[in-house]
C-alpha positions in Angstrom: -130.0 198.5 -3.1 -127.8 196.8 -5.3 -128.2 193.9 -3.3 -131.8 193.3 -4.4 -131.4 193.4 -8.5 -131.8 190.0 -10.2 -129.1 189.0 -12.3 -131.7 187.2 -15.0 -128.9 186.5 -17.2 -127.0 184.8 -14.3 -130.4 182.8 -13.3 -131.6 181.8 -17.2 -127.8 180.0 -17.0 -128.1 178.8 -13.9 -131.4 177.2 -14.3 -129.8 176.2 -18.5 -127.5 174.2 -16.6 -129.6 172.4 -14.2 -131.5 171.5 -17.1 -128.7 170.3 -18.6 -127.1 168.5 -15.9 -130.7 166.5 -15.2 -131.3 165.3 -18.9 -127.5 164.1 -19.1 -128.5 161.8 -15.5 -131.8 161.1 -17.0 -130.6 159.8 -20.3 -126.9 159.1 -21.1 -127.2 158.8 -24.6 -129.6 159.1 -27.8 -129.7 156.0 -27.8 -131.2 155.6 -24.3 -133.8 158.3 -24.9 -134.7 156.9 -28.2 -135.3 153.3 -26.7 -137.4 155.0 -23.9 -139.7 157.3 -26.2 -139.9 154.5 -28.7 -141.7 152.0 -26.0 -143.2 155.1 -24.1 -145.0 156.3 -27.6 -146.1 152.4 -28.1 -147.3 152.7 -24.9 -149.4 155.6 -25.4 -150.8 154.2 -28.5 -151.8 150.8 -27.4 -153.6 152.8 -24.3 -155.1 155.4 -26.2 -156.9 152.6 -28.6 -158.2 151.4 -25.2 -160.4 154.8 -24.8 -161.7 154.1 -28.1 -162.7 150.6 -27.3 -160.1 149.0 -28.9 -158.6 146.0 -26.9 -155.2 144.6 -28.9 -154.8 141.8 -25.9 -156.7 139.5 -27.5 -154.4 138.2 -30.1 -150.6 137.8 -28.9 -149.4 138.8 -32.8 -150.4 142.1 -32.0 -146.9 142.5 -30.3 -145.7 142.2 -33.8 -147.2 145.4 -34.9 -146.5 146.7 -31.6 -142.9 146.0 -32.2 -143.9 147.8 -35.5 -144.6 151.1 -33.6 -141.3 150.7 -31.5 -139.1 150.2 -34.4 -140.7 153.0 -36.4 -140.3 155.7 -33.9 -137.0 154.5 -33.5 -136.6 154.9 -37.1 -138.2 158.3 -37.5 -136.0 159.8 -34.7 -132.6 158.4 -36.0 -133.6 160.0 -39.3 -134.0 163.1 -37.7 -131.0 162.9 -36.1 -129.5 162.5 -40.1 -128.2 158.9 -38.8 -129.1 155.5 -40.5 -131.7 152.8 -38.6 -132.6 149.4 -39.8 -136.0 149.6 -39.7 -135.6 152.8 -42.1 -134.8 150.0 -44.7 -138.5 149.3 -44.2 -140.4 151.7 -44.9 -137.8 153.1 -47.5 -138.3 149.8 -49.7 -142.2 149.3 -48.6 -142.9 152.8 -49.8 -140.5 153.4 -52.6 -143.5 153.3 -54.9 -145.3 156.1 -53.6 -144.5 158.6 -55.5 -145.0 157.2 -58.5 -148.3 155.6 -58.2 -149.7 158.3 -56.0 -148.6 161.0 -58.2 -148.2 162.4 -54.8 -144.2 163.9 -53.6 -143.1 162.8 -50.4 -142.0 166.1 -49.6 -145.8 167.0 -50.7 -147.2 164.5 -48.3 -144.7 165.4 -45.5 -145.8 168.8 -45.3 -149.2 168.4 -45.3 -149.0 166.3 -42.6 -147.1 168.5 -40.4 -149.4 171.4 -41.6 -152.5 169.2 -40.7 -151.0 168.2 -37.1 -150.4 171.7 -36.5 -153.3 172.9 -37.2 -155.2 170.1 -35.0 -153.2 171.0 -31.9 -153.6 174.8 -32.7 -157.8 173.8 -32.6 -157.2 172.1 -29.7 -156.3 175.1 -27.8 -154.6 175.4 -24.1 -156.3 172.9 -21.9 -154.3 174.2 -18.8 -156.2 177.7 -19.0 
């Protein structure tokens, strides 16, 4: 009988370090899954306008704010990571103002955001059901 009792423990670990073992193949470094999602995410967001009609082929400069997206994801993930980017020079300097002629906090703005993107995703419900 004993023969026939899962070991969950020994099967969560197992399948832990398969996991494991396949994102360390998949990407070698941060830095290689940071230049993936970076293009990936601009990607998604020059394809996405296309559903709302929005064709950014027409004018080749638009890979200058397409490099935009790139570099700002890039950004926004080494920050999250507490490690410095060049592009974070950017928007550091571009929005250094904020603040003050806002009247808004970052931290303010920040939170809302995050509370606002929750709360869409949460009203978007399980589209797998």
């Amino acid at each position: 009988m004993s023969d026939n009792i899962i070991d969950f423990n020994k099967a969560f670990e197992k399948k832990r370090k398969v996991q494991e073992a396949i994102e360390k193949d998949v990407f070698k470094s941060d830095e290689e899954f940071i230049d993936f999602y970076s293009t990936l995410n601009a990607r998604e967001t020059v394809w996405g306008l296309r559903g709302f009609g929005v064709d950014v082929t027409e004018d080749p400069r638009s890979m200058l704010d397409i490099l935009t997206i790139i570099e700002a994801t890039k950004a926004l993930m080494w920050r999250s990571k507490g490690k410095e980017y060049p592009f974070q020079t950017f928007a550091n300097t571009v929005f250094s103002d904020v603040e003050k002629e806002s009247g808004v906090q970052i931290k303010d703005l920040f939170d809302n955001f995050i509370a606002d993107m929750e709360k869409y995703y949460e009203e978007l419900g399980d589209w797998e059901e």
